[in-house]
N, C-alpha and C positions, 0 to 999 in steps of 0.2 A: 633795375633788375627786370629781367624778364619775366612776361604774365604767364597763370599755366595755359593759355590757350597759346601765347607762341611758343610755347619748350612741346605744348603736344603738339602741334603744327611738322615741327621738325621731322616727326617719324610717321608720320602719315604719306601711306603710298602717292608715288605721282601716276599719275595716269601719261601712260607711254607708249609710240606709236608702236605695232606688232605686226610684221610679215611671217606670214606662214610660209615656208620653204616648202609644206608638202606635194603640191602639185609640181614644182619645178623637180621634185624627186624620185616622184611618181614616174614622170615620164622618161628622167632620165635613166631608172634602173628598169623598165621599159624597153627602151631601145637597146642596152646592155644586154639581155635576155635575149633579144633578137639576135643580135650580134654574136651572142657567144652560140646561139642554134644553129646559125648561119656556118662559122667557123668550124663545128662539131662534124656538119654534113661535109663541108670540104674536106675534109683532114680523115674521112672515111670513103667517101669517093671519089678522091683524088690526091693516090700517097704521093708522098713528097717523094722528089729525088735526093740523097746524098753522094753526091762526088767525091770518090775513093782517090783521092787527089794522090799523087805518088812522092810529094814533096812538099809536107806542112811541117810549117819552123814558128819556132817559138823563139825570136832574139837569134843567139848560135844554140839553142837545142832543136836536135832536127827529130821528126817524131818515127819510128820504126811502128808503123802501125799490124793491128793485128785483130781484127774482127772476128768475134764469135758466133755461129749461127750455130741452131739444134741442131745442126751434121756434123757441126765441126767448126776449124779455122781457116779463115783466109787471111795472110799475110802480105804487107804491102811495104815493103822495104823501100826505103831513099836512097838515091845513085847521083844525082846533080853532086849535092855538094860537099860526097865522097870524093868526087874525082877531083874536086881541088883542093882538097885534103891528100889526095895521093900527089899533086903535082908539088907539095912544098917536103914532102920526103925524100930525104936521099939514098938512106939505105936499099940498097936493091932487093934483099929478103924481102923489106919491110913493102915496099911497092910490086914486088909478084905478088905477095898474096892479096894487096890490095886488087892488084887486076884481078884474081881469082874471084873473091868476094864478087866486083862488081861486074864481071861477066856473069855470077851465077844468077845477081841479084836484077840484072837486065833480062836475062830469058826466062827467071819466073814472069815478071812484067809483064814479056810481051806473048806467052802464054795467055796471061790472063783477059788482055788484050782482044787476043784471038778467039776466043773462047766465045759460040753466038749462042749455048743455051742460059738457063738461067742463073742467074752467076750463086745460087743458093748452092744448086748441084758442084759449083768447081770447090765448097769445101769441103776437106779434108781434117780426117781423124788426130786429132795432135799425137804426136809418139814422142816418147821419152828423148830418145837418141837426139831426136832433129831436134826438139825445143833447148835441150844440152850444148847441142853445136850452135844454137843460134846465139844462146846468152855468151857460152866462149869467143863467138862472133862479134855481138857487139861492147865485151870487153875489152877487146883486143883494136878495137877501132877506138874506143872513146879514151885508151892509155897513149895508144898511138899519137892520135891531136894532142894529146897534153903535153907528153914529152918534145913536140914538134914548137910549141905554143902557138897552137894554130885552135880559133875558137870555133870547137865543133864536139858536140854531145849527143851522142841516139839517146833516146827515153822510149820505151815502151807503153804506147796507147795504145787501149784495150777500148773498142765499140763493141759494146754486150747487147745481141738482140734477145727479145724475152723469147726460153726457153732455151737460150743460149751459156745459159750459165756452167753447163757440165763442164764443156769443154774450158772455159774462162777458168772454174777451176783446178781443173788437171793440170793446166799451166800457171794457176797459183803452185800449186805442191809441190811440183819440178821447182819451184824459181825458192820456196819456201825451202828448200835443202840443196841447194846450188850457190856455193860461193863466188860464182862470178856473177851473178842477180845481186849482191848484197849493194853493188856500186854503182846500177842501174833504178835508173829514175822512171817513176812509174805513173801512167794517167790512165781516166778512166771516164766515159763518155756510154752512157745509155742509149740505145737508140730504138725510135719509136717502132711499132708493129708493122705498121704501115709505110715507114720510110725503105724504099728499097736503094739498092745501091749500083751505082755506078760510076766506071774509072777510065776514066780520059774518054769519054763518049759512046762506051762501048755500048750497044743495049743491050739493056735488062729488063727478066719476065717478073714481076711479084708473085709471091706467092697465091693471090687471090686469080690472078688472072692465069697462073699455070694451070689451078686449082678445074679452071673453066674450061680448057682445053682439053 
């Protein structure tokens, strides 16, 4: 039988080697602090560009994008891989209006393109009528591919710049009482204050640096 001094032995602390991690943590949320000061300044004097790309896909959903700034919207419709959507069409109806669409959808483009002020000034007031005809637009494209079995889907992404929201709205509430919205697929992408925008190389002024002019 065991003595009481080895049964108390058992629960007597062991004396155990002990590193302190505070100085390695010290420094490390240190240099982090730096880093994020560092990243704060950049990201304030020196916005990012975002490329208004005219043909971003998701798999077969191709994006019908649609940017909100405090003036308004700019619209940035996809044409590539319409036209191979038009080329597996037979109906002739069905492929005029396909050409209409993407003739219209080419020279807003290359308007926008053309355009050397600041690309804040080329938006425009959303109206009723056009955001109406857009959505009957791209219902009538995404029934089209189905019935063809050709994999091709628009969805409407929405880049909301802050103070942009009005507009972003007003094209909720159209789309909010519009039965061909019901069957459109919808994204949505915040974008930073600072990030200005640019589409196939065009330049563009930011708002800060117009601001200085």
């Amino acid at each position: 039988m065991a003595s009481r001094a080895s049964r108390r032995a058992r629960y007597l602390p062991e004396n155990k080697l002990e590193i302190s991690l505070f100085p390695f943590l010290s420094i490390f949320l240190s240099v982090m602090g730096v880093l994020s000061f560092i990243n704060i300044l950049s990201s304030i004097h020196s916005p990012q560009k975002i490329k208004m790309t005219t043909e971003l896909e998701a798999g077969y959903k191709v994006a019908f994008q649609m940017f909100s700034l405090p003036d308004g919207i700019i619209i940035v419709p996809p044409v590539s891989r319409l036209k191979k959507l038009q080329e597996n069409v037979a109906d002739e109806e069905v492929r005029n209006k396909l050409t209409q669409i993407i003739a219209q959808r080419e020279s807003f483009i290359n308007n926008v393109k053309a355009y050397k002020g600041p690309l804040d000034d080329f938006a425009v007031e959303p109206k009723v009528d056009d955001i109406v005809n857009l959505l009957k637009e791209i219902r009538f494209i995404n029934e089209e591919a189905l019935k063809h079995n050709f994999l091709y889907e628009e969805f409407i992404l929405f880049g909301i710049y802050p103070e942009g929201g009005e507009a972003y709205r007003k094209v909720r509430d159209v789309m909010a009482r519009s039965s061909d919205a019901a069957s459109i697929s919808i994204g949505l992408e915040p974008l930073d204050a600072n990030w200005t925008l640019n589409i196939d190389g065009t330049p563009t002024v930011d708002k800060t640096q117009r601001e200085a002019q």
